[in-house]
PAVEXDO-530819 format. One line per 4 residues: their letters; for each residue x, y, z of N, C-alpha, C. Coordinates in nm, 2 decimals, decimal comma, padded with zeros to 4 digits, always signed. Example, Ala and Ser with C-alpha at 12.3 -4.5 7.8 and 13.67 -1.06 7.14 Angstrom:
BEGIN
AS) +01,32 -00,57 +00,78 +01,23 -00,45 +00,78 +01,32 -00,33 +00,78 ~ +01,28 -00,22 +00,71 +01,37 -00,11 +00,71 +01,29 +00,00 +00,79
This chain:
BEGIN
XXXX) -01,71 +06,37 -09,27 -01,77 +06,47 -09,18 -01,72 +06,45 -09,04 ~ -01,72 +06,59 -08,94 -01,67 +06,58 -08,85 -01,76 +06,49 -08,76 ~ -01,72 +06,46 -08,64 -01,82 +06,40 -08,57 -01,93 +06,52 -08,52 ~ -02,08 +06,50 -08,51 -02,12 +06,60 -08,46 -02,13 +06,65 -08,35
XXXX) -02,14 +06,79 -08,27 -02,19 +06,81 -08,16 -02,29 +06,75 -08,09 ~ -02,30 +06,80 -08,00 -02,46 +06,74 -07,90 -02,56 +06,83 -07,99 ~ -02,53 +06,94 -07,98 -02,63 +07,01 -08,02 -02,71 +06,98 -08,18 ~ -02,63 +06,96 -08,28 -02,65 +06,91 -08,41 -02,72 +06,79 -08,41
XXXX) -02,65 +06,67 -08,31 -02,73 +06,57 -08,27 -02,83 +06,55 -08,29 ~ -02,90 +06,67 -08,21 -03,03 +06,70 -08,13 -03,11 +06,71 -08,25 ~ -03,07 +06,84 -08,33 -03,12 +06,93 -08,47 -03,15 +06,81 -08,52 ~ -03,04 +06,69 -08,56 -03,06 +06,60 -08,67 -03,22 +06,50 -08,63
XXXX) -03,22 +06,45 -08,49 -03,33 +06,34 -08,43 -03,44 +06,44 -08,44 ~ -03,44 +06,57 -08,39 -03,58 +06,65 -08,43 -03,60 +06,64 -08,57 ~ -03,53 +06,64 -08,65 -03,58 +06,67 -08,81 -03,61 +06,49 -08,86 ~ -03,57 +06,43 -08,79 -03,63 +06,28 -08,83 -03,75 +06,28 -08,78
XXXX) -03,75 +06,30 -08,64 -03,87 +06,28 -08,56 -03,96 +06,36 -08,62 ~ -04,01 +06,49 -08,68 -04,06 +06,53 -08,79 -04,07 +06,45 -08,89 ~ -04,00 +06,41 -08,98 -04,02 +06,35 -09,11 -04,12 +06,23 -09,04 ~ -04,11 +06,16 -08,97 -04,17 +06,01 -08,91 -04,31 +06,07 -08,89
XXXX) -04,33 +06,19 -08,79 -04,43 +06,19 -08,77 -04,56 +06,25 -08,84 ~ -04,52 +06,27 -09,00 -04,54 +06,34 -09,11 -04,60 +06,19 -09,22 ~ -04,55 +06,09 -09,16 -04,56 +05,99 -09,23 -04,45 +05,92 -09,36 ~ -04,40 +06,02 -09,39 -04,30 +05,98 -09,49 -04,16 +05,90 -09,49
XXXX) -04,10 +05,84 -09,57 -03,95 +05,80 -09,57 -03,89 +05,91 -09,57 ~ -03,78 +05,83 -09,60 -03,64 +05,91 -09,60 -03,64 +05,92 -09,74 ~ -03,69 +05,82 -09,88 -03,65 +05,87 -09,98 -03,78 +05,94 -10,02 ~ -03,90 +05,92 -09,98 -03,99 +06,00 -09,97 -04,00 +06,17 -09,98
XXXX) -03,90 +06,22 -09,83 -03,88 +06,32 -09,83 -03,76 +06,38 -09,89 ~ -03,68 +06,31 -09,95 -03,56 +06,39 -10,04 -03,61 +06,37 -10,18 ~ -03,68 +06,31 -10,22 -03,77 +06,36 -10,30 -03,85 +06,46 -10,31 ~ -03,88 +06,45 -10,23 -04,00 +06,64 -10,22 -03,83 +06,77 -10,18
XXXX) -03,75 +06,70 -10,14 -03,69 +06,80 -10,14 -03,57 +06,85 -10,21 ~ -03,59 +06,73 -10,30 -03,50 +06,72 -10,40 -03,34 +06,68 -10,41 ~ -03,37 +06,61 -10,28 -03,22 +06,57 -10,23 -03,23 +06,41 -10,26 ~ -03,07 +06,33 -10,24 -03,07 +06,22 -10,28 -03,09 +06,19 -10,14
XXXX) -03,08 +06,06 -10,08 -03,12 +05,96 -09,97 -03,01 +05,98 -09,88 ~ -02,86 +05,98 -09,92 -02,75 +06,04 -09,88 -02,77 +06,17 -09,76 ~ -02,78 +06,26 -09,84 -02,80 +06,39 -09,79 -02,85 +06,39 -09,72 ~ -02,98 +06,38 -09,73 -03,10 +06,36 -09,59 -03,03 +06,28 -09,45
XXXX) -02,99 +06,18 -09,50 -02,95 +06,10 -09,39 -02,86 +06,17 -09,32 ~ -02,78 +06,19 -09,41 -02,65 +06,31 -09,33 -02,69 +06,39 -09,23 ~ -02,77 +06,50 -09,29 -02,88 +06,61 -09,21 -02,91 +06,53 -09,09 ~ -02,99 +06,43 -09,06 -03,04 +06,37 -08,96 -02,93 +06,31 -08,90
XXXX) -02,81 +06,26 -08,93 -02,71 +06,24 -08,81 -02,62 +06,35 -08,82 ~ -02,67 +06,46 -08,79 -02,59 +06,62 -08,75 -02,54 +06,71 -08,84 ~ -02,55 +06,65 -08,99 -02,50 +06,78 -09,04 -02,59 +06,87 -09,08 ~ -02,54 +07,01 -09,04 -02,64 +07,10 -09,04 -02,70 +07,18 -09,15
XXXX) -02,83 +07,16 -09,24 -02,81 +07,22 -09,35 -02,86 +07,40 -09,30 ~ -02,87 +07,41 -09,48 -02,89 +07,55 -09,44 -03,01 +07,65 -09,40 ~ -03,03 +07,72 -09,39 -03,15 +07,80 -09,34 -03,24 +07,80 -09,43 ~ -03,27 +07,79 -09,58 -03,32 +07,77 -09,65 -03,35 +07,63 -09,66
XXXX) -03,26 +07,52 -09,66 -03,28 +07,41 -09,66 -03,38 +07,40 -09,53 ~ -03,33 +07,41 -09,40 -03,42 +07,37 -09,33 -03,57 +07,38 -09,31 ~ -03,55 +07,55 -09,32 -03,75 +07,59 -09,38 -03,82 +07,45 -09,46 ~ -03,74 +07,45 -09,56 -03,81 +07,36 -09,67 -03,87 +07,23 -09,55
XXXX) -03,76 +07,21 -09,51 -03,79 +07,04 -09,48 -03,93 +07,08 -09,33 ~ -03,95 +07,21 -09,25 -04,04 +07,21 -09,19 -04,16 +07,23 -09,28 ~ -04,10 +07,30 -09,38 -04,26 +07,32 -09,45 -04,31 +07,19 -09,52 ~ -04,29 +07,09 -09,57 -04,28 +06,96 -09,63 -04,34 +06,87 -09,46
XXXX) -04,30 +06,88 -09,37 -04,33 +06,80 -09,26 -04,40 +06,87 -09,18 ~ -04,48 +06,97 -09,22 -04,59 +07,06 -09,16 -04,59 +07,13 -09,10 ~ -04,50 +07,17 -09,06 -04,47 +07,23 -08,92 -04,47 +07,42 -08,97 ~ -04,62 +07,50 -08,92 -04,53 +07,63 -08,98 -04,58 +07,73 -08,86
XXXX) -04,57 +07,85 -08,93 -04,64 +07,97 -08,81 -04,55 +07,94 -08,69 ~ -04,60 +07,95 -08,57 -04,52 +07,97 -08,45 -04,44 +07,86 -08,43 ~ -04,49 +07,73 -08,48 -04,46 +07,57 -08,46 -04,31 +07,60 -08,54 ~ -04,26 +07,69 -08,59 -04,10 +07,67 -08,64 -04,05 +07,74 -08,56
XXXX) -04,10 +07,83 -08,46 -04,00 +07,89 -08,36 -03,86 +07,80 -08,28 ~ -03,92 +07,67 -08,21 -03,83 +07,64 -08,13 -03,73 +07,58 -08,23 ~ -03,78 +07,46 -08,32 -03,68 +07,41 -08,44 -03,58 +07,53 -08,52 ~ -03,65 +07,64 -08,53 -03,56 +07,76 -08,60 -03,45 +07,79 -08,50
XXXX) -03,47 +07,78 -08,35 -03,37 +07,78 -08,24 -03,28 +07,69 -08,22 ~ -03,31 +07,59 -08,22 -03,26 +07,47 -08,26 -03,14 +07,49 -08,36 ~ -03,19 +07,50 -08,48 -03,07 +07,54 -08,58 -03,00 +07,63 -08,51 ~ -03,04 +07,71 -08,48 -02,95 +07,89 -08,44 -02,82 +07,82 -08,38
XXXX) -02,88 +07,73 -08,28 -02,79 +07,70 -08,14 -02,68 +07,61 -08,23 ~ -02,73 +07,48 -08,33 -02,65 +07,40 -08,38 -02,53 +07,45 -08,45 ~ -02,56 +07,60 -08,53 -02,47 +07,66 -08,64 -02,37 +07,76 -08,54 ~ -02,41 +07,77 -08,43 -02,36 +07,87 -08,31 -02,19 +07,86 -08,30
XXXX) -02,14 +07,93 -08,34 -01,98 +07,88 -08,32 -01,96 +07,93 -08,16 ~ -01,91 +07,84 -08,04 -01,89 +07,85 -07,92 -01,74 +07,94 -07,89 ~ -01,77 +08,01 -07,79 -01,66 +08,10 -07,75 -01,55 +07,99 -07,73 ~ -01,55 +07,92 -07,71 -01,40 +07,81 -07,72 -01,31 +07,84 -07,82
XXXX) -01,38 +07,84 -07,95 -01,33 +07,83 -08,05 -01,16 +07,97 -08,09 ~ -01,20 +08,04 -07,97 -01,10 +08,16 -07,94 -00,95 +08,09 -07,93 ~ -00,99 +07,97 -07,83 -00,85 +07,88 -07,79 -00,83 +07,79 -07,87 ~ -00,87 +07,76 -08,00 -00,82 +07,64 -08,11 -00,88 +07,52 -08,03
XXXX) -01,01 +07,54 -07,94 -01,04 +07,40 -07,94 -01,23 +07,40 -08,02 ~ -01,22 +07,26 -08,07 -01,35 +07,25 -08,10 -01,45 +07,22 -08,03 ~ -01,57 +07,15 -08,07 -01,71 +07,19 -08,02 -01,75 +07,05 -07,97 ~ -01,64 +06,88 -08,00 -01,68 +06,83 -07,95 -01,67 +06,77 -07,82
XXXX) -01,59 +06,85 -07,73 -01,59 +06,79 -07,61 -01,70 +06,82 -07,49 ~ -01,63 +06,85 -07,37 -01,70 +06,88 -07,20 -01,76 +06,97 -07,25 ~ -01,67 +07,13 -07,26 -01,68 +07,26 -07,30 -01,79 +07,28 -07,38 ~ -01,89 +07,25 -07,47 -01,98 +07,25 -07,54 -02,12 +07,15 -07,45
XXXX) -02,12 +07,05 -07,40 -02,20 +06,98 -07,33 -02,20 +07,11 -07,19 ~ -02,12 +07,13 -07,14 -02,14 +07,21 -07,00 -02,22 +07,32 -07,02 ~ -02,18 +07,41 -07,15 -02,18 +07,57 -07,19 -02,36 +07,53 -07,21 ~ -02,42 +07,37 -07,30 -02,57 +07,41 -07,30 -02,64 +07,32 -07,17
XXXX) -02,59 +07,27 -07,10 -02,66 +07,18 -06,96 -02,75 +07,30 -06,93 ~ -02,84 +07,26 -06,82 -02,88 +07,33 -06,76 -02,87 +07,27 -06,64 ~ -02,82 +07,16 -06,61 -02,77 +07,12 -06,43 -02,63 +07,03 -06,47 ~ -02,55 +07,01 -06,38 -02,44 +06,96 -06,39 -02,43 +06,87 -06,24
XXXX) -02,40 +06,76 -06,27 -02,37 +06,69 -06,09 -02,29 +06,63 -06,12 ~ -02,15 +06,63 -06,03 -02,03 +06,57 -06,04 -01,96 +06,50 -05,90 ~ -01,93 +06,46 -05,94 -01,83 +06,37 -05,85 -01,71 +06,31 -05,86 ~ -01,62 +06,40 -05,73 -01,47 +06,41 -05,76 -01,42 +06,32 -05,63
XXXX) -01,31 +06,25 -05,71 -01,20 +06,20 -05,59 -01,12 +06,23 -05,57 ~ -01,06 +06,31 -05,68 -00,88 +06,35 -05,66 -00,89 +06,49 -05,66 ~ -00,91 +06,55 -05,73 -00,96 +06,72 -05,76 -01,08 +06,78 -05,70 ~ -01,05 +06,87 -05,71 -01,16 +07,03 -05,66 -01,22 +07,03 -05,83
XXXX) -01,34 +07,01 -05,85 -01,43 +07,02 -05,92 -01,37 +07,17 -06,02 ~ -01,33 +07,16 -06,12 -01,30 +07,27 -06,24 -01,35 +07,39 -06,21 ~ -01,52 +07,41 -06,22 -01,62 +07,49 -06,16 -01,59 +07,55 -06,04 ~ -01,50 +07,53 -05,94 -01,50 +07,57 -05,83 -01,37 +07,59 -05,79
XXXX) -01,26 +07,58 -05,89 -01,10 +07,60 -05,88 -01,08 +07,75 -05,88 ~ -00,98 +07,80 -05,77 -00,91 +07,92 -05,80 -00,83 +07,94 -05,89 ~ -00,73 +08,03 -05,92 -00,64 +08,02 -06,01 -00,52 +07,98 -05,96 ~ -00,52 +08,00 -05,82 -00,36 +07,93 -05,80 -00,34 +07,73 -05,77
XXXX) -00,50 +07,70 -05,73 -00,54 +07,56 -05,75 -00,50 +07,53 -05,92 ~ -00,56 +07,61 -05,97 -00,49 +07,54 -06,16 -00,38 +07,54 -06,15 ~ -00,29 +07,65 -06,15 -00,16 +07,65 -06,15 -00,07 +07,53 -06,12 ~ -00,14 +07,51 -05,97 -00,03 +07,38 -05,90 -00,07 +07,22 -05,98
XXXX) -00,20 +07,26 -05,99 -00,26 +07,15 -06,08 -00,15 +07,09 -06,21 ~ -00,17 +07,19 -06,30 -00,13 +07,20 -06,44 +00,03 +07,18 -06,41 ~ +00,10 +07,27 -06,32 +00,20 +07,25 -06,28 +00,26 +07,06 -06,22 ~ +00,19 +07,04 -06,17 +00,21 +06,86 -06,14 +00,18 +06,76 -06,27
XXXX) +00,13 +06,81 -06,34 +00,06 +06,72 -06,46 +00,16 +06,65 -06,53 ~ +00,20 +06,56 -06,61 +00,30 +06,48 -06,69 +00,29 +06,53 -06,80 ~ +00,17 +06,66 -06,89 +00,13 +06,71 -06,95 +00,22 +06,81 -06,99 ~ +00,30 +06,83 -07,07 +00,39 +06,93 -07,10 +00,35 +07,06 -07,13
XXXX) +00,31 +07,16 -07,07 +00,20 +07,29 -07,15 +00,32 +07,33 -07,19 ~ +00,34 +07,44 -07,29 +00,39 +07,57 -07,31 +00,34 +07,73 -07,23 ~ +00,39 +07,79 -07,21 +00,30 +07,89 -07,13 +00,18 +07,98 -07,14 ~ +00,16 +07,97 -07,30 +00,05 +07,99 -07,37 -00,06 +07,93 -07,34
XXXX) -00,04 +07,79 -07,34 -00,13 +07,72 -07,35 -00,16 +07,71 -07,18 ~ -00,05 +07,73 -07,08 -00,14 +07,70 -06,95 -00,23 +07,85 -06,88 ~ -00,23 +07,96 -06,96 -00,27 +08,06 -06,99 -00,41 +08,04 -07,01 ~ -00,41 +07,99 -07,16 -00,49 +07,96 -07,16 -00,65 +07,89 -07,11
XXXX) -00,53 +07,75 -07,07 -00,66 +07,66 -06,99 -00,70 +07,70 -06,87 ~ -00,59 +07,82 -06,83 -00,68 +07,89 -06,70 -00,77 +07,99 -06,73 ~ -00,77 +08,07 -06,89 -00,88 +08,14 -06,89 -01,02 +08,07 -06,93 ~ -00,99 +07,94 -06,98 -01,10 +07,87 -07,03 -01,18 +07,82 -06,88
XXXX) -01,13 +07,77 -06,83 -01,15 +07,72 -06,68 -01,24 +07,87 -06,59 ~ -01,16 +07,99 -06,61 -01,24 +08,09 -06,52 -01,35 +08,14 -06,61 ~ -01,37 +08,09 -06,72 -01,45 +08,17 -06,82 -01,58 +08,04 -06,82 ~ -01,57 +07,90 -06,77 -01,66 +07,83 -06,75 -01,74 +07,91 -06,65
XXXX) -01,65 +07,92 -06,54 -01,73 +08,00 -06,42 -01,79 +08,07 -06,40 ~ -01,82 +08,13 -06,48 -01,92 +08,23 -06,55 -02,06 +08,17 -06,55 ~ -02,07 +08,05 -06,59 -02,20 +08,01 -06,59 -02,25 +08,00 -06,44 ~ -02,17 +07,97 -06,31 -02,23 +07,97 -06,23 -02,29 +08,13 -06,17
XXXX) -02,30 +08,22 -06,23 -02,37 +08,40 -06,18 -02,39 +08,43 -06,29 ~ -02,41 +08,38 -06,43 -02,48 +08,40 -06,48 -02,62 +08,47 -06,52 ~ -02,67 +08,52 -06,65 -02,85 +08,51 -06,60 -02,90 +08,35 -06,65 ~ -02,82 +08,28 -06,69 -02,88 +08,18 -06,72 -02,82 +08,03 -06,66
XXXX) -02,80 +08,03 -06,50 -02,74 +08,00 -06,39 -02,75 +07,84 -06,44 ~ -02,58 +07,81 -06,41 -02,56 +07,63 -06,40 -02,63 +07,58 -06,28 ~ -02,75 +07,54 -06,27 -02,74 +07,44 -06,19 -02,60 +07,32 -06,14 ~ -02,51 +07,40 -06,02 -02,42 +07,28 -05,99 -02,43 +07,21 -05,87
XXXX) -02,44 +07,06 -05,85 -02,40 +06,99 -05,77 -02,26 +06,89 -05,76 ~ -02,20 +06,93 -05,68 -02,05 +06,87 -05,65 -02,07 +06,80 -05,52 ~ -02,04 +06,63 -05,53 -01,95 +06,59 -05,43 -01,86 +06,56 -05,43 ~ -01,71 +06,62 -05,31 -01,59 +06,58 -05,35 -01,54 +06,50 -05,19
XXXX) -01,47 +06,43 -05,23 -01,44 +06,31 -05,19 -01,32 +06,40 -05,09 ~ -01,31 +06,37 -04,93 -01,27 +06,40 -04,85 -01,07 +06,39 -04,88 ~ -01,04 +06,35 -04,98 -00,86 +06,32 -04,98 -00,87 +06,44 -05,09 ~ -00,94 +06,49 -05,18 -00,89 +06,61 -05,29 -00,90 +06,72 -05,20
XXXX) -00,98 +06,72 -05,10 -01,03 +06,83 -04,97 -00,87 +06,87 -04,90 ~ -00,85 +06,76 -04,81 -00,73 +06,72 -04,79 -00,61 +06,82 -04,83 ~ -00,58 +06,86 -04,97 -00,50 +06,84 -05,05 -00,50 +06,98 -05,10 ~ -00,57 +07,03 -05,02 -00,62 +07,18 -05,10 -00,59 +07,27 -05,00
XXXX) -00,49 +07,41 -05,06 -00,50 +07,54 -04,96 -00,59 +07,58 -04,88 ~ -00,58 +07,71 -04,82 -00,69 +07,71 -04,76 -00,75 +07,86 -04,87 ~ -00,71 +07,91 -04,93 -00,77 +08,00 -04,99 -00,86 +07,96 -05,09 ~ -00,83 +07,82 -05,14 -00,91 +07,70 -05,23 -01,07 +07,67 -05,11
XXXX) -01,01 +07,64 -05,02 -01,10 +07,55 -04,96 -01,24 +07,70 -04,88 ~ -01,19 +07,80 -04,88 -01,26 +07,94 -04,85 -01,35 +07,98 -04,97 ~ -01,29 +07,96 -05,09 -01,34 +07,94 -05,21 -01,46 +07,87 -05,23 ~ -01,41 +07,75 -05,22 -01,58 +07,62 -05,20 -01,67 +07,67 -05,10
XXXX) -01,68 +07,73 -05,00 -01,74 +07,77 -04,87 -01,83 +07,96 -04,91 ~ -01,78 +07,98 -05,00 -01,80 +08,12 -05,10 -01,90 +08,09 -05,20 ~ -01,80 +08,01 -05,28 -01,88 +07,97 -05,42 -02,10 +07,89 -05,35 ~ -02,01 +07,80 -05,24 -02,13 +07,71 -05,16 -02,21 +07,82 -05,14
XXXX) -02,23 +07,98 -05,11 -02,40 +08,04 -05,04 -02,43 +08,04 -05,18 ~ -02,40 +08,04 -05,31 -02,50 +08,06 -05,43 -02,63 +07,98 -05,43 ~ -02,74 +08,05 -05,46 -02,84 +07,95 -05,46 -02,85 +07,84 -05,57 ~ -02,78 +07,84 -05,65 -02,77 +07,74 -05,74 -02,64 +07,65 -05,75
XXXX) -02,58 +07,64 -05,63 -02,45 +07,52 -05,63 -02,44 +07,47 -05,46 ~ -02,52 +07,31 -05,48 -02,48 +07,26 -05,41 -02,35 +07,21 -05,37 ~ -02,23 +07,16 -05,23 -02,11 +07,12 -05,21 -02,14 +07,02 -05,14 ~ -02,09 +06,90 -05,15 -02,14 +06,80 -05,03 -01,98 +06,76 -05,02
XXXX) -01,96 +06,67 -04,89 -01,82 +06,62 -04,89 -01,81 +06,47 -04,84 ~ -01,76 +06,36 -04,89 -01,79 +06,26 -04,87 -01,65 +06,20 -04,83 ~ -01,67 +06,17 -04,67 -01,56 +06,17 -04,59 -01,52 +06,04 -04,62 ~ -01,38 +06,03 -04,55 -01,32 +05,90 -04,59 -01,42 +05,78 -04,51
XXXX) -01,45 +05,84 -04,40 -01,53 +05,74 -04,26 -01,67 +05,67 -04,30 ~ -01,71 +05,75 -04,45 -01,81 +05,68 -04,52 -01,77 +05,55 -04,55 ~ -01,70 +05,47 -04,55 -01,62 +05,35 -04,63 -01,59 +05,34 -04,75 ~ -01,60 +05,22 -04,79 -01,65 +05,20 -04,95 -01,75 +05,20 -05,01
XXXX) -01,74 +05,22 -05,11 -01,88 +05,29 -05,19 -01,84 +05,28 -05,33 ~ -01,92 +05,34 -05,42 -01,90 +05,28 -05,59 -01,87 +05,37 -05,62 ~ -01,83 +05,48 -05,57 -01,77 +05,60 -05,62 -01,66 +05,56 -05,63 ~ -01,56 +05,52 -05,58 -01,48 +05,46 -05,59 -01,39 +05,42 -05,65
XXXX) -01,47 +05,38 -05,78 -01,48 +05,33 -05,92 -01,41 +05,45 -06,00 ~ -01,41 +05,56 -06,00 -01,35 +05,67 -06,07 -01,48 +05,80 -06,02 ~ -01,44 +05,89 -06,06 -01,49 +06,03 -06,10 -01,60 +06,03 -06,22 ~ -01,71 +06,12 -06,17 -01,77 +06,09 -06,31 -01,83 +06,20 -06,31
XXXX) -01,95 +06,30 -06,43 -02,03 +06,39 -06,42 -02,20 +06,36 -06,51 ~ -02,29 +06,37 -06,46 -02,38 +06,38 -06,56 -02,40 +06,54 -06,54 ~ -02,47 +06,52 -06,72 -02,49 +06,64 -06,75 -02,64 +06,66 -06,79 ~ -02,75 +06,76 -06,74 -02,90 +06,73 -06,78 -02,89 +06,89 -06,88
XXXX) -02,94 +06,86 -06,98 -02,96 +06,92 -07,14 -03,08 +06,93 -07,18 ~ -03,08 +07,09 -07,20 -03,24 +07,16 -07,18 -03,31 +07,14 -07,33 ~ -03,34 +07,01 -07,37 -03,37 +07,01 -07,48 -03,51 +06,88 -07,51 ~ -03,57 +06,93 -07,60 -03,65 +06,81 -07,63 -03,63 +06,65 -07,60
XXXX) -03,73 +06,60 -07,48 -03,70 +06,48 -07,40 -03,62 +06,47 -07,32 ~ -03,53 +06,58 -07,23 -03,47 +06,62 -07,17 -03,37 +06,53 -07,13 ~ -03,29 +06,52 -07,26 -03,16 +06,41 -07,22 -03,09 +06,46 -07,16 ~ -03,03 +06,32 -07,09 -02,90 +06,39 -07,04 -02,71 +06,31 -07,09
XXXX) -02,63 +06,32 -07,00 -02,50 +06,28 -07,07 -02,44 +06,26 -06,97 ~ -02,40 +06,11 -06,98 -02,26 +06,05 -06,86 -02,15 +06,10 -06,91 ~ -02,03 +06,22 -06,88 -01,92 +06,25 -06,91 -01,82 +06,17 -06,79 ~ -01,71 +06,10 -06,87 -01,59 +06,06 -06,78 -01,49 +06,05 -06,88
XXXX) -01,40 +06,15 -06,75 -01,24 +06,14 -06,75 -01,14 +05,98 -06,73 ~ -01,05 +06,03 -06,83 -00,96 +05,89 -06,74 -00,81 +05,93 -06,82 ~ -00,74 +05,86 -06,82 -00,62 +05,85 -06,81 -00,59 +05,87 -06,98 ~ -00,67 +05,81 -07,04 -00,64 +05,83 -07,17 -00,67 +05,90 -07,23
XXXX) -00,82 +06,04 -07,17 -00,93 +06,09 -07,24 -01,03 +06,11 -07,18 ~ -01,09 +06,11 -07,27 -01,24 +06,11 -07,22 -01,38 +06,06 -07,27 ~ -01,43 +05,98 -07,24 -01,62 +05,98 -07,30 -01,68 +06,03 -07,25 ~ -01,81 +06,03 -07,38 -01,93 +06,13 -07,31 -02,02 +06,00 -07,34
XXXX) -02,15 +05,96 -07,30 -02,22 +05,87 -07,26 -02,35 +05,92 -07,33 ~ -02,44 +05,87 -07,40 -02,55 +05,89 -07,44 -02,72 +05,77 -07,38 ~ -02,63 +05,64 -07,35 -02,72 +05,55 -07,31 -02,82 +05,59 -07,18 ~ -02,93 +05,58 -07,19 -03,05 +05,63 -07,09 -03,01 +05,50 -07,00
XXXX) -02,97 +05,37 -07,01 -02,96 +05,27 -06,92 -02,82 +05,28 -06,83 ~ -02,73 +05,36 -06,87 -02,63 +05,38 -06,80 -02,62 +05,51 -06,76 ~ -02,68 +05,62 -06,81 -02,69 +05,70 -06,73 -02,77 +05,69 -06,63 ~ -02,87 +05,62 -06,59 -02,99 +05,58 -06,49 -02,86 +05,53 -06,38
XXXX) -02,79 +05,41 -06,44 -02,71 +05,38 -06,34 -02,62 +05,47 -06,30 ~ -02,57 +05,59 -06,32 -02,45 +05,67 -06,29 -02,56 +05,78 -06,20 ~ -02,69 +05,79 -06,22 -02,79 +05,89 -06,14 -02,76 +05,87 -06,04 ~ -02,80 +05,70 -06,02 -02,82 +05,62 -05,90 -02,74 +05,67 -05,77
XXXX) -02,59 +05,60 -05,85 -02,52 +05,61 -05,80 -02,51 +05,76 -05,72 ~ -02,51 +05,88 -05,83 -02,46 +06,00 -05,75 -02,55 +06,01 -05,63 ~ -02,66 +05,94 -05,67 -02,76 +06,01 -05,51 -02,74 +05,92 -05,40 ~ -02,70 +05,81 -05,43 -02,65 +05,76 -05,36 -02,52 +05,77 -05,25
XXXX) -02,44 +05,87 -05,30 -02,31 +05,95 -05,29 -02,38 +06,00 -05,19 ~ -02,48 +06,08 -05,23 -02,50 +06,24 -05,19 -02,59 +06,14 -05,07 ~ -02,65 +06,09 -05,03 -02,70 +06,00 -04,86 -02,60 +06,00 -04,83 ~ -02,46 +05,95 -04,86 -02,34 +05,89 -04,78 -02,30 +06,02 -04,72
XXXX) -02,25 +06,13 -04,82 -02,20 +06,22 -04,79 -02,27 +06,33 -04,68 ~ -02,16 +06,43 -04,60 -02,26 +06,52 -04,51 -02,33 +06,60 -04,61 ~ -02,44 +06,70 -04,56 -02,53 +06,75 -04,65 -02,44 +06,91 -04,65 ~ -02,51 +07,01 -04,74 -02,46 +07,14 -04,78 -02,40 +07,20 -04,65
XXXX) -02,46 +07,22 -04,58 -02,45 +07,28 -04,49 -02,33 +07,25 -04,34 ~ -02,32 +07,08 -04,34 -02,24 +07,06 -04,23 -02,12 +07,07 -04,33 ~ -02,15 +07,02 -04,45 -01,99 +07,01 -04,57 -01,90 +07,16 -04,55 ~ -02,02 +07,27 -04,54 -01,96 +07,40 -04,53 -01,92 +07,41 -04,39
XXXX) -01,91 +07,33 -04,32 -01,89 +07,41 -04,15 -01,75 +07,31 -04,15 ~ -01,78 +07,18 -04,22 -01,64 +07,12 -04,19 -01,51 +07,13 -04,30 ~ -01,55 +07,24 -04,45 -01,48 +07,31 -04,53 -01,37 +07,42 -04,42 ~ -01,47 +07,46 -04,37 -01,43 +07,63 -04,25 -01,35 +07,60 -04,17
XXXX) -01,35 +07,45 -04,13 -01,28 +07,40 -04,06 -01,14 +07,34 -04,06 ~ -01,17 +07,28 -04,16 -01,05 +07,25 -04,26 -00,94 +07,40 -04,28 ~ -01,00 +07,44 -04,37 -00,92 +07,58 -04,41 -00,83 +07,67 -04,28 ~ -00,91 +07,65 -04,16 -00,84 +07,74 -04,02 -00,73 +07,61 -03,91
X) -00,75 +07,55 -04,02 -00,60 +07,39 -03,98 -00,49 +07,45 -03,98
């Protein structure tokens, strides 16, 4: 089986967390449901059964009347094939963690935050990269990239917070940097900029993003880039530390407002 999404994840720990709080096992309830011990287990680490199956397993673990609404969403969301899927990419990367976040906070050193790139910032981007595209494909990651952006005007608005590190500022046109100063009056996207004259700091360390996920126990996800790839982070003890950190960032850094006056500034260099 594929690896699962976040969202399947999610579906699988609610349908245990049900079975547990019903009192039953695992072979308990594939018994009543006539499944082997296998199966079940499957189901509970992400694979998604079917709409009939799933009723079963709410009605068996009590749950009925209105109390299947959000779990019946739940499913909806997990079986949901993501507009990605247009570009031959799957469901388990950024792209699927971003599209259900409901806040995003990042922090860049070398780059202009994806979220906030023009099109001719990709270009030069994708154009420098050691990354061989075909022209299709740099096409592409630029419509995937403008089609993220979307979430920020939205009706169902990204909460964004970006701090970017004063050398990717630097390094940027000025029709890029007019852009951040644009995109910055939305009421839902903070810009901070965290100048060189801050010193050292643990940002330092690389680029990173948490991601907060509007879902039962309101997890969230340490996503980081690097050289080979990428992880996404599930640990509550290390994302605590990567929180830390960002607010930490965000003291060092100037606040929204001076970030925008010394963006305006920048740009008329």
């Amino acid at each position: 089986m594929a690896e699962p999404t976040f969202r399947q994840k999610r579906l699988g720990e609610a349908l245990q967390l049900l079975r547990e709080r019903a009192g039953m096992s695992q072979k308990e309830a594939a018994d009543r449901l006539d499944y082997n011990v296998p199966k079940l287990s499957r189901i509970e680490n992400g694979q998604v059964p079917d709409i009939h199956a799933m009723r079963a397993m709410l009605d068996i673990y009590g749950v009925i009347g209105d109390e299947e609404t959000p779990y019946v969403e739940m499913w909806e969301l997990a079986k949901e094939k993501g507009w990605w899927r247009a570009y031959n990419l799957d469901g388990y990367g950024y792209l699927s963690l971003e599209h259900d976040a409901s806040r995003v906070r990042e922090f860049q050193l070398g780059y202009i935050p994806g979220q906030l790139q023009i099109v001719q910032y990709m270009r030069e981007l994708f154009a420098g990269s050691v990354t061989q595209r075909s022209k299709k494909r740099i096409e592409d990651d630029i419509a995937i990239r403008v089609r993220r952006q979307q979430r920020l005007v939205s009706d169902r608005p990204l909460l964004f917070h970006a701090i970017i590190a004063e050398a990717a500022l630097q390094r940027a046109g000025r029709e890029q940097l007019l852009h951040l100063v644009q995109t910055g009056r939305l009421p839902n996207v903070t810009i901070q900029v965290l100048l060189d004259s801050a010193g050292l700091h643990e940002g330092q360390s690389g680029s990173f993003t948490v991601l907060d996920m509007p879902f039962t126990g309101d997890p969230k996800v340490l996503y980081i880039e690097h050289m080979g790839g990428s992880i996404h982070i599930e640990d509550p003890q290390r994302i605590r530390s990567a929180t830390l950190v960002f607010k930490h960032l965000s003291k060092l850094a100037m606040t929204h407002d001076e970030s925008a006056a010394w963006i305006e500034r920048l740009a008329e260099r």
